[in-house]
TORKOL-4160 file (C-alpha; in steps of 0.2 Angstrom, whole numbers, padded with zeros to 4 digits, m for minus):
442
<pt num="1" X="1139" Y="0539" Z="0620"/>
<pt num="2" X="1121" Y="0536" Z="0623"/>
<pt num="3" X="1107" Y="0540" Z="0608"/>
<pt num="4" X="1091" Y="0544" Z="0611"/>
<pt num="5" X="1077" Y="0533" Z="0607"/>
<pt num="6" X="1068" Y="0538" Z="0589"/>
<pt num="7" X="1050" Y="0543" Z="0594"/>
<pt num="8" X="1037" Y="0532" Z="0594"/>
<pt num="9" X="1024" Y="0533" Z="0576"/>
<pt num="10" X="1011" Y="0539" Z="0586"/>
<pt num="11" X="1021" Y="0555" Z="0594"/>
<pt num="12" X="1027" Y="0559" Z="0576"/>
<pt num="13" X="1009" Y="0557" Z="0569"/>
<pt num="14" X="1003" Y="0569" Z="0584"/>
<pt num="15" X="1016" Y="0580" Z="0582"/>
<pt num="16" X="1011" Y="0583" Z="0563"/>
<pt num="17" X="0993" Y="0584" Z="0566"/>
<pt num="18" X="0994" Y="0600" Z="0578"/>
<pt num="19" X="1006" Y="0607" Z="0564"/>
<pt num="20" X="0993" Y="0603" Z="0552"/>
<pt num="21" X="0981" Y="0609" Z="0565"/>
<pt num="22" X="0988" Y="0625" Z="0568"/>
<pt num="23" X="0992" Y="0629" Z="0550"/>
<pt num="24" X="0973" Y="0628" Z="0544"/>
<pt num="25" X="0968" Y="0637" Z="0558"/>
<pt num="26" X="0981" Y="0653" Z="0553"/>
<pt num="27" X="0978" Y="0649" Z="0535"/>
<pt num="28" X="0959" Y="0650" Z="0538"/>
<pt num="29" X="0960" Y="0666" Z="0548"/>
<pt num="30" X="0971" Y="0673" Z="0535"/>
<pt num="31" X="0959" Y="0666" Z="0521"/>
<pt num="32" X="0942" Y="0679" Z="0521"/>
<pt num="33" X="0935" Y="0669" Z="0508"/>
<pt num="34" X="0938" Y="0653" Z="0517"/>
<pt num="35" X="0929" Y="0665" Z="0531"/>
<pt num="36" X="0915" Y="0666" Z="0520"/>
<pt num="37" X="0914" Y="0649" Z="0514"/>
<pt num="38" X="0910" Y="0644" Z="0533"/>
<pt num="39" X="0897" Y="0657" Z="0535"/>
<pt num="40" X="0890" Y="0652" Z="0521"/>
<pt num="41" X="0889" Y="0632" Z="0526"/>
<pt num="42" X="0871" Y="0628" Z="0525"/>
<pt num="43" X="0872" Y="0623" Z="0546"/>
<pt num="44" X="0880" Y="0638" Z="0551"/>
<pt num="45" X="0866" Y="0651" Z="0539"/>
<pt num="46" X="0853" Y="0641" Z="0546"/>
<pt num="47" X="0859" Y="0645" Z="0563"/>
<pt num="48" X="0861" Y="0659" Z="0560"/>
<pt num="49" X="0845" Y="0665" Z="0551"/>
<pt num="50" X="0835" Y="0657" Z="0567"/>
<pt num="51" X="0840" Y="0669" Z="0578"/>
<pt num="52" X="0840" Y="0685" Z="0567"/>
<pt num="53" X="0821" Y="0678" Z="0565"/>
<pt num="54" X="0821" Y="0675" Z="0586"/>
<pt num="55" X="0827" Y="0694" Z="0589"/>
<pt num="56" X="0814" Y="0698" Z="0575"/>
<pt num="57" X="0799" Y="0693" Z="0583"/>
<pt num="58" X="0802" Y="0698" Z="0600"/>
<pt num="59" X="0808" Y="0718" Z="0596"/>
<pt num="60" X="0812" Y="0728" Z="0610"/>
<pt num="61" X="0816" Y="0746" Z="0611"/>
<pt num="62" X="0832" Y="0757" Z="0618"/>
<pt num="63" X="0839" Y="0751" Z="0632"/>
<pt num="64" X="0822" Y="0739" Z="0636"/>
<pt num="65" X="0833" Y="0724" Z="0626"/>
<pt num="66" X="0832" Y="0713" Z="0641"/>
<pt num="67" X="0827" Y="0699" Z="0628"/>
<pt num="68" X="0838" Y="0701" Z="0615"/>
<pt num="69" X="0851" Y="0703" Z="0628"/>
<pt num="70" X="0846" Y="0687" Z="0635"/>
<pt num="71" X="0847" Y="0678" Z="0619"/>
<pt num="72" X="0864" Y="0684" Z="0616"/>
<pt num="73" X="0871" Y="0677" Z="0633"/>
<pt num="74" X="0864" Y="0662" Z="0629"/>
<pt num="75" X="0872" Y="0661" Z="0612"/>
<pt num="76" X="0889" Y="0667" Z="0620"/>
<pt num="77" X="0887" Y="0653" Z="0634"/>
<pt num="78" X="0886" Y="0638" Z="0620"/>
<pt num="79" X="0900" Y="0645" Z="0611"/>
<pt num="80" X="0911" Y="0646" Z="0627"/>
<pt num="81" X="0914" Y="0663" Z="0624"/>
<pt num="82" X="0916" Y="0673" Z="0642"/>
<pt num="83" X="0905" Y="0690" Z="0644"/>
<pt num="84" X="0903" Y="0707" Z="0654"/>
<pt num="85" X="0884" Y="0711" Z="0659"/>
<pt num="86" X="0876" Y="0722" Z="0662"/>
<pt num="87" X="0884" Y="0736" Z="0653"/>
<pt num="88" X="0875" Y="0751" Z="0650"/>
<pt num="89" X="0857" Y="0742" Z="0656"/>
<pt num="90" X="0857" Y="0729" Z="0643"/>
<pt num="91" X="0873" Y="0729" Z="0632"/>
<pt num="92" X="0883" Y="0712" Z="0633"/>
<pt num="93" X="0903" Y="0714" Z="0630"/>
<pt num="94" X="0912" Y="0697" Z="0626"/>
<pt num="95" X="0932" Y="0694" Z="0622"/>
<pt num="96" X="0939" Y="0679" Z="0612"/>
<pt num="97" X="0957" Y="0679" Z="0610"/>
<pt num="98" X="0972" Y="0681" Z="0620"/>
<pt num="99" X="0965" Y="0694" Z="0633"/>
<pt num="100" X="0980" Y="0705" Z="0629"/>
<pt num="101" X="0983" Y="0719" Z="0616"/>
<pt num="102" X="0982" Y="0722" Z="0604"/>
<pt num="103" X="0962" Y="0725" Z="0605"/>
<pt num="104" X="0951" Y="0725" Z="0591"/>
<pt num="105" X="0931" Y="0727" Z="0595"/>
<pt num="106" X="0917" Y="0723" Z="0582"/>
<pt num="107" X="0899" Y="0730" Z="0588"/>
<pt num="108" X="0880" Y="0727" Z="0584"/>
<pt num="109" X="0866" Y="0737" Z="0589"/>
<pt num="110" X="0851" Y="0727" Z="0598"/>
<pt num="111" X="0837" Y="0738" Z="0597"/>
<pt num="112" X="0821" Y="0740" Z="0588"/>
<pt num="113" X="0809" Y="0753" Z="0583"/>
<pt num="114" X="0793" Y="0761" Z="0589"/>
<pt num="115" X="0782" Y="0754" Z="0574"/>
<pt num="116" X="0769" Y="0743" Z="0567"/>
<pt num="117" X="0776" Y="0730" Z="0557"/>
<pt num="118" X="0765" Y="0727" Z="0539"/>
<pt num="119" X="0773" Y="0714" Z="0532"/>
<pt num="120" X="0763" Y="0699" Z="0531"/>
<pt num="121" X="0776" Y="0684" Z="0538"/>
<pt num="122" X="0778" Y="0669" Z="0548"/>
<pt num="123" X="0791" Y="0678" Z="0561"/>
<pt num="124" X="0782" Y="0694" Z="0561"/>
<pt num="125" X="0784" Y="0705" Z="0575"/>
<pt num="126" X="0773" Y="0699" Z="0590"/>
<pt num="127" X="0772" Y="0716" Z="0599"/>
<pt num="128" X="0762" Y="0727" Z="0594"/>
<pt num="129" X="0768" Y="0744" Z="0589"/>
<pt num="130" X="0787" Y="0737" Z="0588"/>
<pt num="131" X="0796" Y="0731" Z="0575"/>
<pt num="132" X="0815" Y="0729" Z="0569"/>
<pt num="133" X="0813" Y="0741" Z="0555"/>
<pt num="134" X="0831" Y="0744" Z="0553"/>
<pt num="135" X="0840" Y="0729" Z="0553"/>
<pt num="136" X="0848" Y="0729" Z="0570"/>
<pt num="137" X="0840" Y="0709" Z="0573"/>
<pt num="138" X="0852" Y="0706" Z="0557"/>
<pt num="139" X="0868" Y="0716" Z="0565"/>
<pt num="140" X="0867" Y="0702" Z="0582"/>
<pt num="141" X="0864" Y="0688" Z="0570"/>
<pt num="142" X="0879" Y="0693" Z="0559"/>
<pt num="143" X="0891" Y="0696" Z="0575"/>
<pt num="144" X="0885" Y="0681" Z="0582"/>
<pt num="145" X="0892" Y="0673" Z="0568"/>
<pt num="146" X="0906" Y="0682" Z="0568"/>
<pt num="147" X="0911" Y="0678" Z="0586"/>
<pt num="148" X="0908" Y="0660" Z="0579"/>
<pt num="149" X="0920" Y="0659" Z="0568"/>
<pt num="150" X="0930" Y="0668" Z="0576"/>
<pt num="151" X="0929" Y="0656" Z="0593"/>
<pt num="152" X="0933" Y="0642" Z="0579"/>
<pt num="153" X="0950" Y="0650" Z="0577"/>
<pt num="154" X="0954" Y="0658" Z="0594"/>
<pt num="155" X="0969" Y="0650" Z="0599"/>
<pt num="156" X="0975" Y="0659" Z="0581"/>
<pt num="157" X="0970" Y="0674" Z="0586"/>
<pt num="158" X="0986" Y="0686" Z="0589"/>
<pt num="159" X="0978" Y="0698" Z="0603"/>
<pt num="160" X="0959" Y="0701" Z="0609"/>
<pt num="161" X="0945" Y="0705" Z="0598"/>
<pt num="162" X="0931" Y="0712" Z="0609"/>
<pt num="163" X="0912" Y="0710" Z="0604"/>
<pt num="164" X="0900" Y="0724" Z="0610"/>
<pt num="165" X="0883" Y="0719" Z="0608"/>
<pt num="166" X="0874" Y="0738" Z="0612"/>
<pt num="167" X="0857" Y="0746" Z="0617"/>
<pt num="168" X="0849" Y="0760" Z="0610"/>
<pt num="169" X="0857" Y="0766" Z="0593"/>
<pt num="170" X="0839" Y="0773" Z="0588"/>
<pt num="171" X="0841" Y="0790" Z="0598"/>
<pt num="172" X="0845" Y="0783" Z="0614"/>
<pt num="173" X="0866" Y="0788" Z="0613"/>
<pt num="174" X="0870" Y="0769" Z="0617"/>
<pt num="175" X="0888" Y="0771" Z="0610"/>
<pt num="176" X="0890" Y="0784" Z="0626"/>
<pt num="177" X="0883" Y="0774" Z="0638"/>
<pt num="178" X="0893" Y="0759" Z="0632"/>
<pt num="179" X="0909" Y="0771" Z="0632"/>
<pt num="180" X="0905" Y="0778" Z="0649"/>
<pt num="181" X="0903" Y="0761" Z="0655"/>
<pt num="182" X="0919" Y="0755" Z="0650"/>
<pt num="183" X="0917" Y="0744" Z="0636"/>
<pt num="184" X="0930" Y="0749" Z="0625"/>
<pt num="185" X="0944" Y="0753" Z="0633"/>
<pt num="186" X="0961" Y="0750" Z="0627"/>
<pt num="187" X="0953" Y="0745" Z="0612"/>
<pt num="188" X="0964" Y="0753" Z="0597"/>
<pt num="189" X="0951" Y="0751" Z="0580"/>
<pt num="190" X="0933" Y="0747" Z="0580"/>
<pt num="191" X="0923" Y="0740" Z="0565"/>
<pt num="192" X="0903" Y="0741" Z="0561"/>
<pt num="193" X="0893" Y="0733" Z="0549"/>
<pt num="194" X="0875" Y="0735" Z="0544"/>
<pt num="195" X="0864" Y="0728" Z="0531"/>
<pt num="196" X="0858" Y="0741" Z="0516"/>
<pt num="197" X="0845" Y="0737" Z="0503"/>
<pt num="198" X="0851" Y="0747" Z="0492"/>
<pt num="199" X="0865" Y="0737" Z="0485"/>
<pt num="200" X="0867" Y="0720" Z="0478"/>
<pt num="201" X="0870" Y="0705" Z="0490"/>
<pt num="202" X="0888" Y="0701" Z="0490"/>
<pt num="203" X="0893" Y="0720" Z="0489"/>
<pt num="204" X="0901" Y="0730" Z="0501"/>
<pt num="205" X="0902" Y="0747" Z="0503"/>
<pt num="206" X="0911" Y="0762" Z="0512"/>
<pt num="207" X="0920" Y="0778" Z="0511"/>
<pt num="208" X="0936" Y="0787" Z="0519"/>
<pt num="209" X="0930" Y="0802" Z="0529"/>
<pt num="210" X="0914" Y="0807" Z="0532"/>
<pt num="211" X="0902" Y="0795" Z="0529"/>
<pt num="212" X="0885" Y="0797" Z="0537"/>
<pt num="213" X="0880" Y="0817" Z="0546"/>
<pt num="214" X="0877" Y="0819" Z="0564"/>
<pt num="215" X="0863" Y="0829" Z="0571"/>
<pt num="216" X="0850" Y="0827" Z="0584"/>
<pt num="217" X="0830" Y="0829" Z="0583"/>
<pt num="218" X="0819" Y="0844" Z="0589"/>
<pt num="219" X="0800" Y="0847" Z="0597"/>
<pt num="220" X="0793" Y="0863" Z="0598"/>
<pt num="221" X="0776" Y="0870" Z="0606"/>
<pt num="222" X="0770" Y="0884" Z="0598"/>
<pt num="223" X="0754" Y="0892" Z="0611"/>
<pt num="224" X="0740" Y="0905" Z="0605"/>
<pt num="225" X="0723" Y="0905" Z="0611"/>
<pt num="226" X="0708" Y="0893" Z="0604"/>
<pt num="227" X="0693" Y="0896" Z="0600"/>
<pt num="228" X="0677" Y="0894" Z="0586"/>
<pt num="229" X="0686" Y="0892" Z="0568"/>
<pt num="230" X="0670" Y="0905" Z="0562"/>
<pt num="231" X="0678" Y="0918" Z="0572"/>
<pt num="232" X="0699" Y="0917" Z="0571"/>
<pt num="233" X="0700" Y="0936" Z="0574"/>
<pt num="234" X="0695" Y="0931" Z="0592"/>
<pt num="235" X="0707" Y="0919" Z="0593"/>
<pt num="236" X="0727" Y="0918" Z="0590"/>
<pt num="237" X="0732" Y="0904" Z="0580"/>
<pt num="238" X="0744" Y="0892" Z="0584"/>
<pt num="239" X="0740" Y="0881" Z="0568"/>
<pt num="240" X="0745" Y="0897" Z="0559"/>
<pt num="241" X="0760" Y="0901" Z="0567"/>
<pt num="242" X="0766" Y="0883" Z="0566"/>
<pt num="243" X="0766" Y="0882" Z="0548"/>
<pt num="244" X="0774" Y="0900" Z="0545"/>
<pt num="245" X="0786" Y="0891" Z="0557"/>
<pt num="246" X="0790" Y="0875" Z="0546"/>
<pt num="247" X="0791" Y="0885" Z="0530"/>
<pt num="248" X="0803" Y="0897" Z="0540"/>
<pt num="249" X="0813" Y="0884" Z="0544"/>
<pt num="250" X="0817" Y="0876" Z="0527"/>
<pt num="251" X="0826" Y="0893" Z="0522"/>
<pt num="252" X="0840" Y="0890" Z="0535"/>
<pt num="253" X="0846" Y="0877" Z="0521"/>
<pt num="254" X="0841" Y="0884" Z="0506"/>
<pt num="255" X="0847" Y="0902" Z="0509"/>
<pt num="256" X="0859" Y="0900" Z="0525"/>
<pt num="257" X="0869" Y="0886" Z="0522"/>
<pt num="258" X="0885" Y="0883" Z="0509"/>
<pt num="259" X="0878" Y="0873" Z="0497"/>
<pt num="260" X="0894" Y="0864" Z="0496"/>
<pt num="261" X="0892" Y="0859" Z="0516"/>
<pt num="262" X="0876" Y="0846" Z="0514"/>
<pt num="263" X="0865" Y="0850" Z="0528"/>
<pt num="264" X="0846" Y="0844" Z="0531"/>
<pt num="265" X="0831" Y="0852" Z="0541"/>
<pt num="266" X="0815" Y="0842" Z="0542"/>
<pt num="267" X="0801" Y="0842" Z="0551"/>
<pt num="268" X="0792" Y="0826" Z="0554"/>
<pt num="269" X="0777" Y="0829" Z="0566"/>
<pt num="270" X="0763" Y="0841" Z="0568"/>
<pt num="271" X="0750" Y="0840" Z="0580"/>
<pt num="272" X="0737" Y="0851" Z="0586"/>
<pt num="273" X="0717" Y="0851" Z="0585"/>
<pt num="274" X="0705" Y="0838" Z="0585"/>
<pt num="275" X="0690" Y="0844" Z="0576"/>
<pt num="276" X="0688" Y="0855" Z="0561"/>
<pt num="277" X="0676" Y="0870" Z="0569"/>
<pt num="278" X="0689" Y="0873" Z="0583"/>
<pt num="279" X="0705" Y="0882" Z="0583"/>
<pt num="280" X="0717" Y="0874" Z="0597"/>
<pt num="281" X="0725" Y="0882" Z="0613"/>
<pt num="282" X="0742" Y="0875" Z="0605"/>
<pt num="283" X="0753" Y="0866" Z="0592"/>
<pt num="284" X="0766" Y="0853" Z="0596"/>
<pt num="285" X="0779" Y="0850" Z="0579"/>
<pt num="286" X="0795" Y="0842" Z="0578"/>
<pt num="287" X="0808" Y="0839" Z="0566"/>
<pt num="288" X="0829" Y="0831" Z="0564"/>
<pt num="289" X="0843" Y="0841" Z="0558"/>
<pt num="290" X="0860" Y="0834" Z="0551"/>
<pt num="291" X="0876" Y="0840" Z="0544"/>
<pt num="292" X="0892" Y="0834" Z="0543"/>
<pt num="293" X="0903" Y="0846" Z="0554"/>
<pt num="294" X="0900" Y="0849" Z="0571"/>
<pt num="295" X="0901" Y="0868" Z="0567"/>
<pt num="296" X="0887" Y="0867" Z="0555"/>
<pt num="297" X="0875" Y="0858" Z="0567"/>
<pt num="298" X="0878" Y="0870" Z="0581"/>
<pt num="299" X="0873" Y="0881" Z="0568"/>
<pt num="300" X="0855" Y="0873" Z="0563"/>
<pt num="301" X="0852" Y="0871" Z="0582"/>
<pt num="302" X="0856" Y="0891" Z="0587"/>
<pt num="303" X="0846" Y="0894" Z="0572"/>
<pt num="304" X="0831" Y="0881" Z="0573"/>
<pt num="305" X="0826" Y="0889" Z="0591"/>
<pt num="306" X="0829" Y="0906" Z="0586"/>
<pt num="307" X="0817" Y="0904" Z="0570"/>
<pt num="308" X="0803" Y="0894" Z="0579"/>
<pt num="309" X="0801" Y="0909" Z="0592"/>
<pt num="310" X="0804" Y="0924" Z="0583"/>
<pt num="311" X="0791" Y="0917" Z="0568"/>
<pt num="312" X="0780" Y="0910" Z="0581"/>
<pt num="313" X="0779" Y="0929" Z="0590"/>
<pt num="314" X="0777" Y="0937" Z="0573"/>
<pt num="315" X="0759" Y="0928" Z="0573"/>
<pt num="316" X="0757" Y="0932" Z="0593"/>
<pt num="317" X="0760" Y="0915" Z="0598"/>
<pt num="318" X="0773" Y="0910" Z="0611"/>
<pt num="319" X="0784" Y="0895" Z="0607"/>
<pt num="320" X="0794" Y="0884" Z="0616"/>
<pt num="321" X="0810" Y="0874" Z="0609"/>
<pt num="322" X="0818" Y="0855" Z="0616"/>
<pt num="323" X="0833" Y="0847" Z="0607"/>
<pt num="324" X="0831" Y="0828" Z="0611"/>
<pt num="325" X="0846" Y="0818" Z="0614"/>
<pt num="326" X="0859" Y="0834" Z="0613"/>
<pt num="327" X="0867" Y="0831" Z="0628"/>
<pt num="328" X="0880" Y="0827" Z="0619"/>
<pt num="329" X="0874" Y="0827" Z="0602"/>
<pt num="330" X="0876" Y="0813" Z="0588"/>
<pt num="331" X="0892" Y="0820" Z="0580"/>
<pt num="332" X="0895" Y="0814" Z="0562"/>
<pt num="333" X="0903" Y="0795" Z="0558"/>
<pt num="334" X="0920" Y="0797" Z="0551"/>
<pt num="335" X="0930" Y="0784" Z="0543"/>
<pt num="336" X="0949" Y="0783" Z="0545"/>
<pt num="337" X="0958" Y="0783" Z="0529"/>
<pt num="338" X="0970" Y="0768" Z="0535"/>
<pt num="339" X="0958" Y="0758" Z="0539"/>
<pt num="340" X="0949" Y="0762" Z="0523"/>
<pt num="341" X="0965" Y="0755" Z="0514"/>
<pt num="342" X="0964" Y="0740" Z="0525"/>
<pt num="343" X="0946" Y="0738" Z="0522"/>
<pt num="344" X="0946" Y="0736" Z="0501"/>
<pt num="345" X="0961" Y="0725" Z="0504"/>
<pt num="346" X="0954" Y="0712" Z="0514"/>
<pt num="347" X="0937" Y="0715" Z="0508"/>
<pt num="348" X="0944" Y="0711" Z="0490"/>
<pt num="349" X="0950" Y="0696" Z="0497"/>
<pt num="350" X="0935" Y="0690" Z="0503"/>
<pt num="351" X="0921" Y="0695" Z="0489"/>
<pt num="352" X="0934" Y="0702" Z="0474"/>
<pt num="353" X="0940" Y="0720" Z="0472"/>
<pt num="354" X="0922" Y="0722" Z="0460"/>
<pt num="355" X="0911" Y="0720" Z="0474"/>
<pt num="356" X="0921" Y="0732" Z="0486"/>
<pt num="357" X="0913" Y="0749" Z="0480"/>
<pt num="358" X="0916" Y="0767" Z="0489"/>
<pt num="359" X="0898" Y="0776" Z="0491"/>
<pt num="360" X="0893" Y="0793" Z="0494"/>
<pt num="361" X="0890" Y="0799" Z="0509"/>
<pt num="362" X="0872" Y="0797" Z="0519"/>
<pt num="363" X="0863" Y="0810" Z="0528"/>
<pt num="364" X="0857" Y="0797" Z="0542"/>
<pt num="365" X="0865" Y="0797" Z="0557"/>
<pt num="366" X="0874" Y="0785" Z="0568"/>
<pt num="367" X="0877" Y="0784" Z="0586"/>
<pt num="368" X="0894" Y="0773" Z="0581"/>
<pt num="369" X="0901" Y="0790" Z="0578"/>
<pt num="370" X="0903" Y="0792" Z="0597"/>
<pt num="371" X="0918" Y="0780" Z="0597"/>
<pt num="372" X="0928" Y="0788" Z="0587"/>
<pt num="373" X="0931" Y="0801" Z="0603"/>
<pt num="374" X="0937" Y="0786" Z="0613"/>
<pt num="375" X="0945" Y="0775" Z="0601"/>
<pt num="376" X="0961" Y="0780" Z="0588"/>
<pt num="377" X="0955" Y="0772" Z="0575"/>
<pt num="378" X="0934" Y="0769" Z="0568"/>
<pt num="379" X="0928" Y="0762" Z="0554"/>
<pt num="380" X="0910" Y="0758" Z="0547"/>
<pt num="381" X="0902" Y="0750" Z="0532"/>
<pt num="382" X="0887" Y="0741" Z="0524"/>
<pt num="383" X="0883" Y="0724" Z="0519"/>
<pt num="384" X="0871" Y="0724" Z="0502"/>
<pt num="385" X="0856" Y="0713" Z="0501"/>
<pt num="386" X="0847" Y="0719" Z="0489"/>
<pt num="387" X="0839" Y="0704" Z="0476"/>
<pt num="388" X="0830" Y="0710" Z="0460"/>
<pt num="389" X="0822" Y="0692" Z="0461"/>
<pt num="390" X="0811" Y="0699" Z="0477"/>
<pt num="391" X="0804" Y="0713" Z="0470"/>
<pt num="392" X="0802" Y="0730" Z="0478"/>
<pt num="393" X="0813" Y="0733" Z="0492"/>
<pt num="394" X="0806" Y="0743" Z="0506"/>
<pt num="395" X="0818" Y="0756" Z="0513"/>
<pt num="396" X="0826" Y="0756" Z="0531"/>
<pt num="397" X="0814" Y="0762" Z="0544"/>
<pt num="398" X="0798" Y="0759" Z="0534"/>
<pt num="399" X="0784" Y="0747" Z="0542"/>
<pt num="400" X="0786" Y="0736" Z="0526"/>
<pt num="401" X="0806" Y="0735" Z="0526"/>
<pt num="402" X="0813" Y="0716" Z="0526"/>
<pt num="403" X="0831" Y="0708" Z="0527"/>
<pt num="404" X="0837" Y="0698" Z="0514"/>
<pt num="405" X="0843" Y="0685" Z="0524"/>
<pt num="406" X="0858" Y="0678" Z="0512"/>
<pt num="407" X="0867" Y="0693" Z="0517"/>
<pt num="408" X="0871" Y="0685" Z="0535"/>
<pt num="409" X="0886" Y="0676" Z="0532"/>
<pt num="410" X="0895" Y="0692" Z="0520"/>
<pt num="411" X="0892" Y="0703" Z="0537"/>
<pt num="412" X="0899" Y="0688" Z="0548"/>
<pt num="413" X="0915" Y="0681" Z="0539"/>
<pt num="414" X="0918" Y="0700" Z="0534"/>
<pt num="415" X="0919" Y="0705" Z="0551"/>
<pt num="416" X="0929" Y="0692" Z="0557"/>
<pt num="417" X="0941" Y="0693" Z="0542"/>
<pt num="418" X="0944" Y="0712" Z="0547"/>
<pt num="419" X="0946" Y="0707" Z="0566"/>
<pt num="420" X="0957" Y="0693" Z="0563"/>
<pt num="421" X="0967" Y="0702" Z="0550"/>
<pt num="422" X="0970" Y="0720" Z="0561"/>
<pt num="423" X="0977" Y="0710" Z="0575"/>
<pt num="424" X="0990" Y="0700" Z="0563"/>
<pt num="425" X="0995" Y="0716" Z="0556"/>
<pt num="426" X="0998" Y="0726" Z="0572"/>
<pt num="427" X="1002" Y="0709" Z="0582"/>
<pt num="428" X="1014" Y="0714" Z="0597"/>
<pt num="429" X="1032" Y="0707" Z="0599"/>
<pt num="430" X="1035" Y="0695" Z="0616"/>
<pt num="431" X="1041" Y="0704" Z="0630"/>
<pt num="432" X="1061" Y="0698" Z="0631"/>
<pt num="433" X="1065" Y="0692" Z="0646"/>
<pt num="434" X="1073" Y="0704" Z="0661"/>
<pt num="435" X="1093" Y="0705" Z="0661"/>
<pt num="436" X="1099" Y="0699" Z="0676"/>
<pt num="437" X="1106" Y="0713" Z="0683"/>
<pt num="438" X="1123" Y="0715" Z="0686"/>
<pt num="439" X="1128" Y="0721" Z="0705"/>
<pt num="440" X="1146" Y="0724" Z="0714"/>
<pt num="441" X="1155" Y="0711" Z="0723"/>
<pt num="442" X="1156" Y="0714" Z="0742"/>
């Protein structure tokens, strides 16, 4: 009886290093802190921080993120990682992973903000009138990172985690055009991180159920009849009418709404006359409104429209009423319960149970909330920055806001860790092979 000839030390010793190979690479997808420790590898932050800093001088607005979308391609391209564009004008969709289910997506929003940066800085915005006042340039550079880390791991990966790198969160509805463009589909959960200064670096935060309102935004013209300010009774004022109006309107909360169901009304802009002797033709105000029910923001917009023009007419003045971006409106963002469970579990793992904290609810708005009408399963959540050494934080959307760039890698490894994880837990069994099947002998 012949024997087989023992194996050569150099198959045995390459046979044990793809064990040992493989094993680190599961272990390390498995391991959120090890996650974290590679975000956190000076190299990878560094890379990382240069093209957050890249995004931030160069800001670009809804659906004009020719740019940015550029420099994620380019990103994408030196990782190896294969891409769809252009979806939805500018939004860039890449996969890593098996390119079967089960499907797992992770998006950043790429858009900027129409306003004048004033901080003083080396990578200050160099356009005027635009700046990343939000945190979006931060969002890319964290799922870059992510899609990083996760391309590290690929072959570990237990189905298809699908990046979606979107235009126009800041009112433009680029969740629904990134929906209607097909970027999700079959995609079974979806994560989103963003950066918040209101919590310390290192913590991470979120809520089951509602955790930031819906609502859209309003302009109204309210016309009377100008004339010279000595004589109003010649005139019909539109200035008048328009603050009637906005006091008017601050009742629909205070004396129409349940003061259990939070609900905002604000108005933000008023324009109207340019010089203090003359009473304008017309008034131009305008205003956001947000709840958490899609029953209470049909109600603030039925009511908004008939308040403006009923209060305008009790002054004589005509008025006028647009709802911006209401076709659809921004619904509320709603977190799954399951996937809050699975959240604190792997976040714990990654930054301890102490630094995984549930936060109330925000009366912001976020068009991520559009997925949840595609996709079974949504989840959204902050990463802190927030350093007592700096000072003064500015808040999001103020002209003074910063990123606190050592919360990159918490956003990245935390990302990946959830990707990685959810497709291990809902990992698919291998099709069996066909029966032969049985026929009748002639």
């Amino acid at each position: 009886m012949a024997t087989a000839a023992a194996p050569s030390l150099l198959a045995v010793l390459a046979v044990a290093s793809s064990v040992v190979w493989a094993s680190a690479s599961a272990v390390a997808l498995e391991d959120p802190a090890g996650l974290l420790r590679r975000a956190t590898e000076p190299a990878f932050l560094d890379w990382m921080v240069r093209v957050r800093r890249r995004i931030h001088e160069n800001p670009e607005l809804r659906f004009e993120e020719f740019g940015t979308s550029e420099l994620v391609r380019r990103e994408l391209d030196d990782m190896g990682i294969p891409y769809r564009h252009p979806v939805a004008v500018t939004g860039v969709v890449a996969t890593i992973g098996t390119g079967g289910p089960p499907f797992v997506a992770l998006r950043a929003e790429m858009d900027a903000l129409l306003m004048q940066e004033s901080v003083e800085w080396e990578h200050k915005s160099k356009v005027p009138g635009k700046m990343h006042g939000c945190g979006h340039d931060a969002n890319v550079a964290i799922l870059l990172g992510c899609a990083k880390i996760l391309q590290e791991h690929r072959d570990g990966l237990k189905g298809t985690v699908v990046l979606v790198f979107q235009p126009a969160e800041e009112g433009g509805g680029g969740a629904q055009k990134m929906i209607e463009a097909g970027a999700v589909e079959n995609v079974d959960a979806i994560f989103g991180v963003h950066v918040a200064n209101a919590f310390p670096i290192g913590v991470l935060e979120s809520r089951p159920g509602p955790i930031m309102a819906g609502g859209g935004v309003f302009e109204a013209v309210i016309s009377g009849k100008g004339g010279h300010a000595a004589l109003p009774h010649h005139t019909i004022d539109p200035i008048l009418a328009a603050s009637n109006v906005i006091v008017s309107l601050q009742q629909l909360v205070s004396r129409e709404a349940d003061p259990l169901d939070s609900q905002v009304v604000t108005v933000g802009k008023f324009q109207g006359g340019g010089a203090f002797n003359v009473i304008p033709d017309s008034v131009t105000i305008g205003g956001t409104f947000r709840a958490f029910s899609k029953e209470s923001i049909n109600q603030l917009k039925q009511r908004i429209e008939e308040v403006i023009v009923s209060q305008a007419s009790v002054q004589r003045c005509n008025a006028t009423v647009e709802f911006l971006n209401m076709d659809p409106f921004f619904p509320p963002t709603s977190n799954s319960p399951e996937l809050h469970d699975f959240f604190v579990r792997v976040a714990s793992e990654m930054v301890g149970s102490k630094n995984v904290r549930d936060m109330q609810p925000l009366m912001s708005a976020e068009d991520f909330a559009f997925y949840a009408e595609v996709i079974p399963s949504t989840y959204y959540y902050f990463a802190g920055m927030y350093n007592e050494t700096r000072g003064p934080q500015a808040p999001h959307h103020s002209p003074y806001f910063t990123v606190n760039e050592e919360a990159l890698p918490y956003g990245a490894a935390a990302q990946a860790a959830l990707a990685a994880r959810y497709l291990f837990e809902h990992e698919q069994p291998a099709a069996s092979p066909d029966k032969a099947k049985a026929h009748d002998e002639l």
